[in-house]
gemmi code that builds the backbone of each chain (N, CA, C; Angstrom):
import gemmi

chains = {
    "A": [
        ("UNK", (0.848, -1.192, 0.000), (0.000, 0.000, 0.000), (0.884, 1.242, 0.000)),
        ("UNK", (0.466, 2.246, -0.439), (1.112, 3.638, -0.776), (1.005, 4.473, 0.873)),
        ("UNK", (0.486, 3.899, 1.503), (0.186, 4.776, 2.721), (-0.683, 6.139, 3.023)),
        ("UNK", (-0.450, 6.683, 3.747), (-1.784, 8.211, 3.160), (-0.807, 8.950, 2.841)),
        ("UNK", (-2.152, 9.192, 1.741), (-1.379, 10.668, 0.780), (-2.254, 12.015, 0.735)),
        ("UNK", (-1.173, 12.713, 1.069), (-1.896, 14.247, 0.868), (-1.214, 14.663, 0.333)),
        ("UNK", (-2.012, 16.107, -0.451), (-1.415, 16.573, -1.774), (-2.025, 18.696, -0.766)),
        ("UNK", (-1.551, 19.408, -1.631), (0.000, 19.500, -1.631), (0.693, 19.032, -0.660)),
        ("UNK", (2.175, 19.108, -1.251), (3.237, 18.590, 0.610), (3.447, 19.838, 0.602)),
        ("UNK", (3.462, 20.901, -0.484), (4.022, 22.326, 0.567), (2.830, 23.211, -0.429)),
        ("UNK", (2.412, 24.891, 0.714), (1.398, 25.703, -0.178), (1.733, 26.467, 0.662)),
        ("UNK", (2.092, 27.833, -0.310), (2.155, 29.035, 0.020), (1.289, 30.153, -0.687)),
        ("UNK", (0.306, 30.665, 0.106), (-0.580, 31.426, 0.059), (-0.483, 32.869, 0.450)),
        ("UNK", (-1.594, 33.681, 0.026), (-1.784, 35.014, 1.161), (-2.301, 34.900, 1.934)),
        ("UNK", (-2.233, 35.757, 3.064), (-3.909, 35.771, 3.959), (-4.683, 36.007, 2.707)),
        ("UNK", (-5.904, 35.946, 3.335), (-6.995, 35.914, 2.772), (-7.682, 34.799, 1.987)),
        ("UNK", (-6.926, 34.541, 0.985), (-7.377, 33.175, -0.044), (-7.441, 32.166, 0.760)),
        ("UNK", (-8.091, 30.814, 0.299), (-8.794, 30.009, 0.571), (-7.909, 28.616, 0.297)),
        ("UNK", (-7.418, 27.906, 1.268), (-6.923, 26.903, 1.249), (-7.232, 25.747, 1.150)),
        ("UNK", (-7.082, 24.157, 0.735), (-7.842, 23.450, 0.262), (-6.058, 22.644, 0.307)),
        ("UNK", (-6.527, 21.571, 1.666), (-5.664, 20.384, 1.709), (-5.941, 18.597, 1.344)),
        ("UNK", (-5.964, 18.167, 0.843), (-6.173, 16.532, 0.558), (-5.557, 15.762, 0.905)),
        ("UNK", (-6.556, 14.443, 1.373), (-6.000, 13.135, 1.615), (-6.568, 12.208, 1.471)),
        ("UNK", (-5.610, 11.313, 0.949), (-6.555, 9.981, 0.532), (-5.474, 9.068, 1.527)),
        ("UNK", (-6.792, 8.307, 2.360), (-6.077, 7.660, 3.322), (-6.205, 5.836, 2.756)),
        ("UNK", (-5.704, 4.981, 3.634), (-5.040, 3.675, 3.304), (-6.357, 3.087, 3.055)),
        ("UNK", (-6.544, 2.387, 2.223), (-7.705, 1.542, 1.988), (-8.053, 0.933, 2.729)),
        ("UNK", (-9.504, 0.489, 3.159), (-10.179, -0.376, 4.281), (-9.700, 0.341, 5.355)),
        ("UNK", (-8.946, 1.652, 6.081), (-9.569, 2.084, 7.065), (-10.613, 2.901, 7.516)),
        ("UNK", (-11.141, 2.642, 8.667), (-12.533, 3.583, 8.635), (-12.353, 4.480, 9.529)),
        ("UNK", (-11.346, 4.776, 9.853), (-10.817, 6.225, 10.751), (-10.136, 7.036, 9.857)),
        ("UNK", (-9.865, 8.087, 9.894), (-9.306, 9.127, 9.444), (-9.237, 10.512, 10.157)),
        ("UNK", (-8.077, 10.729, 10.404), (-7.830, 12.305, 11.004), (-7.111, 13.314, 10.232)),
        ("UNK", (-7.004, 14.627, 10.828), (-7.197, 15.806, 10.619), (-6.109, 16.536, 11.554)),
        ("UNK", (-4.690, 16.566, 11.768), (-3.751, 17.351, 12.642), (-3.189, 18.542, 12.321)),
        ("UNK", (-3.024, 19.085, 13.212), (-1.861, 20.756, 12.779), (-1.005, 20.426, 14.258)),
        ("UNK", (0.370, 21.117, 13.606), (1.633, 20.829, 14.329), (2.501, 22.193, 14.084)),
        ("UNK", (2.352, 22.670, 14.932), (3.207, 24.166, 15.189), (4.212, 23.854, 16.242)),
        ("UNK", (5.396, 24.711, 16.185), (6.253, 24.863, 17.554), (5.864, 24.884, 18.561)),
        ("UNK", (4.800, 26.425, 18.683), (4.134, 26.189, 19.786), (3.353, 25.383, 20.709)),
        ("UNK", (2.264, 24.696, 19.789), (1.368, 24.070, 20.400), (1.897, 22.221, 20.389)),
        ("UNK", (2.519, 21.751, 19.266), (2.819, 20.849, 19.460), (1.560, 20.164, 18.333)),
        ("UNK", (1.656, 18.881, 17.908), (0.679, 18.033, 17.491), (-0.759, 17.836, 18.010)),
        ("UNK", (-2.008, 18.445, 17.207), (-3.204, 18.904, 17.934), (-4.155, 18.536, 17.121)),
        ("UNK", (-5.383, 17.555, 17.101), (-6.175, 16.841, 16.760), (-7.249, 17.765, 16.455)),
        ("UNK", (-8.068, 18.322, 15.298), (-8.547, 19.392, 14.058), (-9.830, 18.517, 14.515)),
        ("UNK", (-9.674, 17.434, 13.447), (-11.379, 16.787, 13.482), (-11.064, 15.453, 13.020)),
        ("UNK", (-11.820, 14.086, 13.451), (-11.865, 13.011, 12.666), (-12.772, 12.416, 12.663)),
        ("UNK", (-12.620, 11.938, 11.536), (-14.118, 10.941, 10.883), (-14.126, 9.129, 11.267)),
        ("UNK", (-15.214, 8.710, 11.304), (-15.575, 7.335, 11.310), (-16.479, 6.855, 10.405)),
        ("UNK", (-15.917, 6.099, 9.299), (-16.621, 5.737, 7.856), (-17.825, 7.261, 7.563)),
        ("UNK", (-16.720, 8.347, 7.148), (-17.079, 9.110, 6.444), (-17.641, 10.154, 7.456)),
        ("UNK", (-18.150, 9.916, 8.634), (-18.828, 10.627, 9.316), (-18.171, 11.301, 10.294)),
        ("UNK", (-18.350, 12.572, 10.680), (-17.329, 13.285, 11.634), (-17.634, 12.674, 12.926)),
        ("UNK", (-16.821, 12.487, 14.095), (-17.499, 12.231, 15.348), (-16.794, 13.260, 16.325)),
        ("UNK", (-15.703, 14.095, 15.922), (-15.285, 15.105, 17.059), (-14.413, 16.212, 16.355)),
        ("UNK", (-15.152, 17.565, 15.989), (-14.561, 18.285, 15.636), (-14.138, 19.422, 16.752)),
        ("UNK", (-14.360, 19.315, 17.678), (-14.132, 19.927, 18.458), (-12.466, 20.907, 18.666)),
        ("UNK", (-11.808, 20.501, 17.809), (-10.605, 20.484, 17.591), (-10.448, 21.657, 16.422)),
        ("UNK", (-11.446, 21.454, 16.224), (-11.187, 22.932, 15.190), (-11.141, 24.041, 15.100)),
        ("UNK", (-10.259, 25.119, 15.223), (-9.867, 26.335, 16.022), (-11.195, 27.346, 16.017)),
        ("UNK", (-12.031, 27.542, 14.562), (-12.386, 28.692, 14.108), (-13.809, 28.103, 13.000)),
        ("UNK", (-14.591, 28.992, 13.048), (-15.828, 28.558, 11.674), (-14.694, 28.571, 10.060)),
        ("UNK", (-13.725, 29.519, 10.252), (-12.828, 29.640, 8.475), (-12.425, 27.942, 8.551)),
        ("UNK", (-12.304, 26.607, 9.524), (-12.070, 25.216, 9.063), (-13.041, 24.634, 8.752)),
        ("UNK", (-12.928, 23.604, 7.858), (-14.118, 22.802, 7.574), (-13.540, 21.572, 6.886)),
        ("UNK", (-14.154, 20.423, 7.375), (-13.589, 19.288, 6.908), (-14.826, 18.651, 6.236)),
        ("UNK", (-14.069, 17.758, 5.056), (-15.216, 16.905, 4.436), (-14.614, 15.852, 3.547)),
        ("UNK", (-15.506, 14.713, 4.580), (-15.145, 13.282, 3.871), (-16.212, 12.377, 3.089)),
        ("UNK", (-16.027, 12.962, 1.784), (-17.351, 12.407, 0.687), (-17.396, 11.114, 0.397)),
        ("UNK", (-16.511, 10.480, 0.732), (-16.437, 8.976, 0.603), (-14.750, 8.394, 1.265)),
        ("UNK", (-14.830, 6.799, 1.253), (-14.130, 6.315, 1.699), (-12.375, 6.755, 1.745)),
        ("UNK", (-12.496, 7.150, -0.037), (-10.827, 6.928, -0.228), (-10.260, 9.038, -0.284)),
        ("UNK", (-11.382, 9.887, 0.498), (-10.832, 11.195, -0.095), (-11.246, 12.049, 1.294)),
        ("UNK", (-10.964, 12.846, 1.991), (-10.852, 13.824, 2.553), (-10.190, 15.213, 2.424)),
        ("UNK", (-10.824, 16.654, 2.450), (-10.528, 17.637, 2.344), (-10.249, 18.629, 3.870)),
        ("UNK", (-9.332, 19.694, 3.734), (-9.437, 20.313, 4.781), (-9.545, 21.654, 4.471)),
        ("UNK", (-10.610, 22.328, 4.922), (-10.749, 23.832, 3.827), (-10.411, 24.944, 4.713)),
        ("UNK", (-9.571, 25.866, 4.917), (-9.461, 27.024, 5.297), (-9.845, 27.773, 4.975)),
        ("UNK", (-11.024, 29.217, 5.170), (-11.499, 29.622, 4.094), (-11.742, 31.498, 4.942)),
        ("UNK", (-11.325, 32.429, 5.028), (-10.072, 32.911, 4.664), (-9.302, 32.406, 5.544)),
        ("UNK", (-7.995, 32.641, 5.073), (-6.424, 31.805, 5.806), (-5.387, 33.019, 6.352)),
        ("UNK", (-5.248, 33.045, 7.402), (-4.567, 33.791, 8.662), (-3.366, 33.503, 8.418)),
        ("UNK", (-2.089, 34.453, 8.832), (-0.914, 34.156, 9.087), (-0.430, 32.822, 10.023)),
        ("UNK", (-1.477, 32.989, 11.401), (-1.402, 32.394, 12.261), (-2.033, 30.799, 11.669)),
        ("UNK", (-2.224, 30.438, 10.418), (-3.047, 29.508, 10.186), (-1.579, 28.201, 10.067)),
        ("UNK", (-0.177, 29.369, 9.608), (1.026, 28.530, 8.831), (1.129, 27.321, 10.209)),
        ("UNK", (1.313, 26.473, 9.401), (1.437, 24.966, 10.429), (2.136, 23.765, 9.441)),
        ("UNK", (2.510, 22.579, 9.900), (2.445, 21.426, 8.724), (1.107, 20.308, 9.374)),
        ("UNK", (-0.046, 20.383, 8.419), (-1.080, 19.487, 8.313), (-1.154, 18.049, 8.478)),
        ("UNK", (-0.883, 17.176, 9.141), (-1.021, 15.906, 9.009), (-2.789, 15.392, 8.699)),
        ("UNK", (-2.478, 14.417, 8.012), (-3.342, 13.658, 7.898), (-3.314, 11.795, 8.459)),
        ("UNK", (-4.100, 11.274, 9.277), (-3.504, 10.250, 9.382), (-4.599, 9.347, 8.956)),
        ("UNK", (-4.806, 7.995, 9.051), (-5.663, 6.785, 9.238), (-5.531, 5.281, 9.887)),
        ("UNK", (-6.527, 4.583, 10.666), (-6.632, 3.958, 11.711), (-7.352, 2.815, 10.905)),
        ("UNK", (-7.668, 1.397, 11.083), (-8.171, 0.515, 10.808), (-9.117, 0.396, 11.280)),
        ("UNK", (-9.465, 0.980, 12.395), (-10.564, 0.891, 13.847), (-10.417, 1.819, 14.316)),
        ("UNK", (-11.060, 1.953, 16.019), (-10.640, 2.750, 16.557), (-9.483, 3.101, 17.537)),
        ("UNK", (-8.927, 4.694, 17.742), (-7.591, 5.342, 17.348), (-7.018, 4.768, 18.927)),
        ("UNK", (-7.408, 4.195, 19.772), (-7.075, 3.587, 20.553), (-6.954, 2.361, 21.100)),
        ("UNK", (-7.378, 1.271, 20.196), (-6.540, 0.093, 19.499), (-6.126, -0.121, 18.675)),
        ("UNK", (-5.824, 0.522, 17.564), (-5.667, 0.402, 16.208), (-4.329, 1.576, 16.232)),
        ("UNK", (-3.291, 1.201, 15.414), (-1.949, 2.407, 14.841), (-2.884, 3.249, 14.247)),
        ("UNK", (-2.521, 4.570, 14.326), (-2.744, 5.515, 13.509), (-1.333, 5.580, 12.535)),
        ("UNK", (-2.014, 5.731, 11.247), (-0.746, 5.727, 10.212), (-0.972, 7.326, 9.317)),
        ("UNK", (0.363, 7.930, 9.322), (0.257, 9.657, 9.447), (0.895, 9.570, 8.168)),
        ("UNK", (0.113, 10.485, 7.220), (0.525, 11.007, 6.188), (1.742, 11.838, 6.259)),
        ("UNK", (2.407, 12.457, 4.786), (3.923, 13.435, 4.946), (3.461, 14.433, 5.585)),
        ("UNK", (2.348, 15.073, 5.606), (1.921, 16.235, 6.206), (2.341, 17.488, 4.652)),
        ("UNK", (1.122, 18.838, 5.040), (1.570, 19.786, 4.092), (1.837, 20.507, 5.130)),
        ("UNK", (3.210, 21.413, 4.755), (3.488, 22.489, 5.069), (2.798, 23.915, 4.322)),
        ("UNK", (1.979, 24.607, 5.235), (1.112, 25.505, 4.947), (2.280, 27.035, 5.172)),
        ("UNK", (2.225, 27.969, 4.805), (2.858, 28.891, 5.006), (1.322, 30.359, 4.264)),
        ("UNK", (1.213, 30.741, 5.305), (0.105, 31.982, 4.926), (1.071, 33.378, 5.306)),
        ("UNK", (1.575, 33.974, 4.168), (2.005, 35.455, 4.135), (1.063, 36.592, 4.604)),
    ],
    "B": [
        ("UNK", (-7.626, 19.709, 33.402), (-7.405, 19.795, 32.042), (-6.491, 18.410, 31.426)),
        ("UNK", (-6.934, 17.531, 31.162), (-5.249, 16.529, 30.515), (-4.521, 17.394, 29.911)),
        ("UNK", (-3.341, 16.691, 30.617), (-1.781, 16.924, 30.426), (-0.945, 16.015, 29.744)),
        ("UNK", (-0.483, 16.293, 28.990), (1.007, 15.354, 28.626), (2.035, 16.094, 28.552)),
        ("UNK", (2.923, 16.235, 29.288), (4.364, 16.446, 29.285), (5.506, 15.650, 29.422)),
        ("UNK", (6.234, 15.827, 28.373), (7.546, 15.040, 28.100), (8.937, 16.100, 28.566)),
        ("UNK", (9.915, 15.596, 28.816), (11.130, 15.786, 29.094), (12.103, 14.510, 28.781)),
        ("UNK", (13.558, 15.624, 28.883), (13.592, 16.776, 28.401), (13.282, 17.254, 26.859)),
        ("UNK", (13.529, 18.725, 27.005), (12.900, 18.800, 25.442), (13.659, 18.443, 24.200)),
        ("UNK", (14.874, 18.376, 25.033), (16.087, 17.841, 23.815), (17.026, 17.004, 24.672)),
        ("UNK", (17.905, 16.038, 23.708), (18.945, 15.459, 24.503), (20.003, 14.941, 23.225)),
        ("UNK", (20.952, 14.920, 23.612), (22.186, 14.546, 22.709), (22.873, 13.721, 23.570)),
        ("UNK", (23.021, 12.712, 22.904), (23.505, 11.694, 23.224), (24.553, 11.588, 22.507)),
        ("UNK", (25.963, 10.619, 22.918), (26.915, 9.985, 22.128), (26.674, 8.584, 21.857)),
        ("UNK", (26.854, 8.357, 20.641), (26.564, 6.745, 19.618), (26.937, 5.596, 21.180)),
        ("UNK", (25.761, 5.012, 21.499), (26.176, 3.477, 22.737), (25.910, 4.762, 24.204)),
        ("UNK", (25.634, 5.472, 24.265), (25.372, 5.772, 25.308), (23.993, 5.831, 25.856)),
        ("UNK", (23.812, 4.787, 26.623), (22.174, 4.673, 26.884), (21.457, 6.413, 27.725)),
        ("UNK", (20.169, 6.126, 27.514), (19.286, 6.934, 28.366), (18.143, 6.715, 27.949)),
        ("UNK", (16.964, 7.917, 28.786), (15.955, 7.823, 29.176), (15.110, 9.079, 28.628)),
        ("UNK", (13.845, 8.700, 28.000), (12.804, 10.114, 27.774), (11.597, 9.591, 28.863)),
        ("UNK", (11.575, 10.805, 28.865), (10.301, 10.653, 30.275), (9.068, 11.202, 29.549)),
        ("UNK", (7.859, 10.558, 29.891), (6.655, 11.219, 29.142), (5.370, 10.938, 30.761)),
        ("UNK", (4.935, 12.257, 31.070), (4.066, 12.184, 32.374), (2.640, 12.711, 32.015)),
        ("UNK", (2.025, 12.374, 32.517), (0.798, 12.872, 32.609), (-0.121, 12.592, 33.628)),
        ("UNK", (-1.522, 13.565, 33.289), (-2.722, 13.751, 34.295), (-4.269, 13.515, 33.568)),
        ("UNK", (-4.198, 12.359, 33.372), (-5.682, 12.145, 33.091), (-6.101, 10.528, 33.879)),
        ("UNK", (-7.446, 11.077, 33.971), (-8.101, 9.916, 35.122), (-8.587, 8.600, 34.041)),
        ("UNK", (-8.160, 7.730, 34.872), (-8.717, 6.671, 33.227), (-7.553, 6.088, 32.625)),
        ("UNK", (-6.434, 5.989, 32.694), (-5.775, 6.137, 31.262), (-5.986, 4.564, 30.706)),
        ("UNK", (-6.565, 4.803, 29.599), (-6.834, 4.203, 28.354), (-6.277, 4.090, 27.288)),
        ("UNK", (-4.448, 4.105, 27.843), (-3.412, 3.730, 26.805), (-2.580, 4.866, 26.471)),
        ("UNK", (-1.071, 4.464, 26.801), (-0.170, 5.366, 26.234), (0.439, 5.246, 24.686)),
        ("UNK", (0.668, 6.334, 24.149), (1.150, 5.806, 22.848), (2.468, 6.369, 22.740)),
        ("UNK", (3.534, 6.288, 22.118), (4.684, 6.461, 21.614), (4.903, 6.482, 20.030)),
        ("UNK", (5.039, 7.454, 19.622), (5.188, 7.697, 18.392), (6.756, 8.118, 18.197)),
        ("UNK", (7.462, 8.190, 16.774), (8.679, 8.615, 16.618), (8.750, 9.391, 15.417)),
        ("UNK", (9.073, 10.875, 15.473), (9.099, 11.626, 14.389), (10.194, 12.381, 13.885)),
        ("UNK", (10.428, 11.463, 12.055), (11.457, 12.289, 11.602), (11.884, 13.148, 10.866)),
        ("UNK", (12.099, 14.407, 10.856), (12.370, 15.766, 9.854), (11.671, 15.493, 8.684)),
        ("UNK", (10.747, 16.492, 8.912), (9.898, 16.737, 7.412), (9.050, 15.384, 7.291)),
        ("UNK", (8.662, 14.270, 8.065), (7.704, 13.042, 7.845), (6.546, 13.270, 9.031)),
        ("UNK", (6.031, 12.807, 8.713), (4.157, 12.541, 9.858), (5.430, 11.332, 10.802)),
        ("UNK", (4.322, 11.279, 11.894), (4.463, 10.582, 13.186), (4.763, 8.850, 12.480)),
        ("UNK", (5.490, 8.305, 13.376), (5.265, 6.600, 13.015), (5.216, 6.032, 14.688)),
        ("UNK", (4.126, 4.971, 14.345), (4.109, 4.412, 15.692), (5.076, 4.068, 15.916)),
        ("UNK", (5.305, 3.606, 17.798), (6.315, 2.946, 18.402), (5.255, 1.530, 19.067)),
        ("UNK", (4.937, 2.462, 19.944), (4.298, 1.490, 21.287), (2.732, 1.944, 21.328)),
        ("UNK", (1.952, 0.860, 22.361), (0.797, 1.253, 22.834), (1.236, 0.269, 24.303)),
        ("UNK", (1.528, 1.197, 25.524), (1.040, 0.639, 26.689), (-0.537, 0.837, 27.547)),
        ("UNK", (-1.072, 0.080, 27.971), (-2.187, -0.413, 28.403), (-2.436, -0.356, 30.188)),
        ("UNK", (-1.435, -0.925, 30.925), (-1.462, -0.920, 32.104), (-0.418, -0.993, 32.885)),
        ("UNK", (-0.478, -0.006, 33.915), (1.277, 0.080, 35.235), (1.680, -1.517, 34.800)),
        ("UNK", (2.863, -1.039, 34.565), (4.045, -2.603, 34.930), (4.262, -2.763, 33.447)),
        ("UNK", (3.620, -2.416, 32.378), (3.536, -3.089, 31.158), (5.163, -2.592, 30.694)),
        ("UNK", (5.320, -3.245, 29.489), (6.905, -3.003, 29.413), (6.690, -3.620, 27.440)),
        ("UNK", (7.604, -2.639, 26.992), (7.183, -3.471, 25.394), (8.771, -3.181, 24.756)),
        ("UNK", (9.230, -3.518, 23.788), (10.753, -3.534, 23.432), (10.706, -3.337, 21.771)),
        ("UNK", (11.647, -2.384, 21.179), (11.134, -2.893, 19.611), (12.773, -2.297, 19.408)),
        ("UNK", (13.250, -3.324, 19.104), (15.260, -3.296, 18.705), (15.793, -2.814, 19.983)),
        ("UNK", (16.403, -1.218, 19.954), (17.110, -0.903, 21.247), (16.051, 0.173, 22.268)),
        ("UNK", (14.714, 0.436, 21.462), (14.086, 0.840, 23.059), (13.103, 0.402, 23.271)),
        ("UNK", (12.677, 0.665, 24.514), (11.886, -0.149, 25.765), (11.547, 0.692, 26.463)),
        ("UNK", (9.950, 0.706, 26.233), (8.693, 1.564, 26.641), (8.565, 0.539, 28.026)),
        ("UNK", (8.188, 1.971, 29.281), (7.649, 1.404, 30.668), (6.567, 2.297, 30.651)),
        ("UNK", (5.592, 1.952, 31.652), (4.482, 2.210, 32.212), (4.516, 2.273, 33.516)),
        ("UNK", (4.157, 3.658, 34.244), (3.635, 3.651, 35.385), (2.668, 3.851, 35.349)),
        ("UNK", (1.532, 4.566, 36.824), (0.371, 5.133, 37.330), (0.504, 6.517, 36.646)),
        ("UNK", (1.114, 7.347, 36.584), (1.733, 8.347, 36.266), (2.754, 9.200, 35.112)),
        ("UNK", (3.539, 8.409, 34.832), (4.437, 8.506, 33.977), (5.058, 7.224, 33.527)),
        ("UNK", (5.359, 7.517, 31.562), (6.387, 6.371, 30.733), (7.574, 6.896, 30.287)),
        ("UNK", (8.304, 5.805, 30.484), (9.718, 6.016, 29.905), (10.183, 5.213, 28.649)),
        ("UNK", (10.664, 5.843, 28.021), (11.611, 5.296, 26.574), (12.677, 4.749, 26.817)),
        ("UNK", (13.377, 4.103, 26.988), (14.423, 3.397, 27.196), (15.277, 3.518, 26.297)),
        ("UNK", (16.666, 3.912, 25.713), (17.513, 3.870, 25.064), (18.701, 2.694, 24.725)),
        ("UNK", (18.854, 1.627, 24.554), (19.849, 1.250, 24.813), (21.026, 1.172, 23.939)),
        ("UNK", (22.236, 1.708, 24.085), (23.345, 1.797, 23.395), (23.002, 2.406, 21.567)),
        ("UNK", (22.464, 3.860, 21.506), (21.640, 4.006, 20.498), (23.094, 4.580, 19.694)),
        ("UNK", (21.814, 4.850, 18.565), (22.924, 4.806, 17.470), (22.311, 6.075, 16.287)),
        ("UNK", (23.495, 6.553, 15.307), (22.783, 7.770, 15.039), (21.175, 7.876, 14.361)),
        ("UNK", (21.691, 6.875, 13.905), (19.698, 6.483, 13.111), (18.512, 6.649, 14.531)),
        ("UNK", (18.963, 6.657, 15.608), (17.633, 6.842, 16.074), (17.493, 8.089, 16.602)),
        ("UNK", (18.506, 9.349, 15.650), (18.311, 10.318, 16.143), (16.428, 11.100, 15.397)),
        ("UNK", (15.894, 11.346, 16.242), (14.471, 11.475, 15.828), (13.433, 12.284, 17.083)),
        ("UNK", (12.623, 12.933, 17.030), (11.482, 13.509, 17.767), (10.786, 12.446, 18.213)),
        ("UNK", (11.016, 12.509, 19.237), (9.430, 11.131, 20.305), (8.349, 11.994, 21.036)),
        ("UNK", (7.981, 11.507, 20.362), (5.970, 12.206, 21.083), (5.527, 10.870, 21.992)),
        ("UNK", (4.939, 11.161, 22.959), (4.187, 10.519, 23.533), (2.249, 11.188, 23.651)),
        ("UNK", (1.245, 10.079, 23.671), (0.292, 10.598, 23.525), (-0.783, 9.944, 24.024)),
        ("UNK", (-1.954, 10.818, 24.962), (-2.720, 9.736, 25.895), (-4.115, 10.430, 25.370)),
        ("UNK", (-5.055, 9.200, 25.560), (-6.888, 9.342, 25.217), (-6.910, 10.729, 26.006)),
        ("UNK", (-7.859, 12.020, 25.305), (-8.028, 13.095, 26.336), (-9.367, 12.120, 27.037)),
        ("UNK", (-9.649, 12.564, 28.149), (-11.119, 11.940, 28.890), (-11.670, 10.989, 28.412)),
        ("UNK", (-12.829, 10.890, 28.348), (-13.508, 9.664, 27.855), (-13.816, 9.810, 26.256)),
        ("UNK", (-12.878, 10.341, 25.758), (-13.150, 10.805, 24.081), (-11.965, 9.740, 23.495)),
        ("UNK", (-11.902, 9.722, 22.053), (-11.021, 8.941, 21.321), (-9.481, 9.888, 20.822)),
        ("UNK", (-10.015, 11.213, 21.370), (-8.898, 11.842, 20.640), (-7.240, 11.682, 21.344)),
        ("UNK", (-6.572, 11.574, 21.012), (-5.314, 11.705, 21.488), (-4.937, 12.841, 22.003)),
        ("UNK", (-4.178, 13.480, 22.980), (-3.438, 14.354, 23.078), (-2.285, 14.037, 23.325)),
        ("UNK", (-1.120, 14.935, 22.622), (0.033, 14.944, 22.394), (0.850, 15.634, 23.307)),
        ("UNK", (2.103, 14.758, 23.495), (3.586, 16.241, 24.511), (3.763, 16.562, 23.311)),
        ("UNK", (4.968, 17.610, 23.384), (5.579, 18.425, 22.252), (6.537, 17.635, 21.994)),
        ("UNK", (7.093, 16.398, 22.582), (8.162, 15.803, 22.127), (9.461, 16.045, 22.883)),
        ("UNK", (10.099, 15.115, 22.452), (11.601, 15.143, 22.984), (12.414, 14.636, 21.738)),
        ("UNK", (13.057, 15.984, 21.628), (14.200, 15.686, 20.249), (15.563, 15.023, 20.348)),
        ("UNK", (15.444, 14.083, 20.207), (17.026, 12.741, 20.563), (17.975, 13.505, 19.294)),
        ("UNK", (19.158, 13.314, 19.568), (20.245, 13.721, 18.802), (21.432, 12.539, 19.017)),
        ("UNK", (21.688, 11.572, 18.077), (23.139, 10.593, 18.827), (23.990, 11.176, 17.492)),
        ("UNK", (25.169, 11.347, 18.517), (26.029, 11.901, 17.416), (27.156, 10.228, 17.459)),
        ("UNK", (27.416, 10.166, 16.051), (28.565, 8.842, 15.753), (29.878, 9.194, 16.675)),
    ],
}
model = gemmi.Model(1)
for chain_id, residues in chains.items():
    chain = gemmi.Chain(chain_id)
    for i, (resn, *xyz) in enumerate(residues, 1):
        res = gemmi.Residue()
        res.name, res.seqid = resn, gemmi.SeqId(i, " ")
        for name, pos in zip(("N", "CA", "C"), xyz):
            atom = gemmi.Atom()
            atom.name, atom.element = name, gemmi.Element(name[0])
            atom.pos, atom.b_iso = gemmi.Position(*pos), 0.0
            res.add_atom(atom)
        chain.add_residue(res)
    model.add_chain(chain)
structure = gemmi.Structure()
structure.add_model(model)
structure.setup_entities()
């Protein structure tokens, strides 16, 4: 298997415009997450889904995030306008089950950079 | 509030010189520690999942412990390849999400 993939691995934007991250996670898992990883804060859990369906977004800083998983093999992460404070590197990961028996397996992550 | 804090935040080691990362925390419940290992510019890769005080797990030269309280990484006689970022990461409350330390950045110099 190719492992999860997200596209871009790097995006440099302005504020303002509208960001738009992807991942297509490992086949046959039915977990999928959603991370941002700054200096500061450290590795911090956005939102994740269970066969397609969100079960805890709570993690999501602001109404400008929005996640959406239209089917099995694709997830989006939308920033929509994008803050300086937004620059982070994105992980994406996926689980076979759930994220506390099951490995979570972490995408390259995108490096976001908002000017 | 759960906590995870790791120490120290960095350590350099020389190639065969053992040591120790400490990863502590404060949540009621715990429902599994995890150990992850992260390297420049890649997403997280698992290590470990401990389960309960006493548990003990080994994968080549380190060796995850479990207390009530706090886990340790075990080093033994490392080598520069395992120079890498270790996160440790516990269930917040009765939710599925993980929370993360910031890591401890290993450095073995040859």
């Amino acid at each position: 298997d190719a492992g999860v993939i997200q596209s871009p691995r790097h995006e440099v934007t302005e504020m303002g415009q509208e960001v738009t991250l992807r991942c297509k996670p490992i086949s046959g898992h039915d977990y999928l997450f959603w991370y941002r990883q700054t200096m500061m804060r450290g590795l911090e859990l956005l939102i994740y889904f269970n066969n397609n369906v969100p079960i805890d977004d709570s993690g999501m800083p602001e109404d400008r995030f929005s996640a959406k998983m239209p089917n099995a093999s694709f997830s989006t992460l939308k920033i929509q306008p994008s803050e300086p404070r937004d620059s982070a590197v994105y992980f994406c990961a996926s689980s076979l089950s759930g994220p506390l028996r099951e490995t979570q397996y972490f995408g390259p992550g995108t490096r976001l950079l908002v000017l | 509030e759960d906590q995870v804090t790791q120490s120290p935040e960095a350590l350099r080691l020389q190639e065969g010189e053992s040591s120790s990362l400490n990863c502590s925390y404060t949540v009621s419940g715990l429902r599994g520690l995890f150990w992850y290992r992260q390297d420049p510019g890649k997403g997280p890769e698992f290590l470990f999942t401990l389960y309960s005080a006493g548990e003990e797990k080994e994968k080549e030269r380190l060796k995850a412990t479990l207390t009530k309280k706090e886990s340790f990484l075990h080093i033994t006689a490392p080598k520069p390849e395992d120079s890498a970022t270790y996160l440790c990461a516990v269930p917040q409350g009765g939710s599925e999400k993980l929370v993360f330390g910031k890591g401890t950045k290993l450095t073995v110099n040859p």
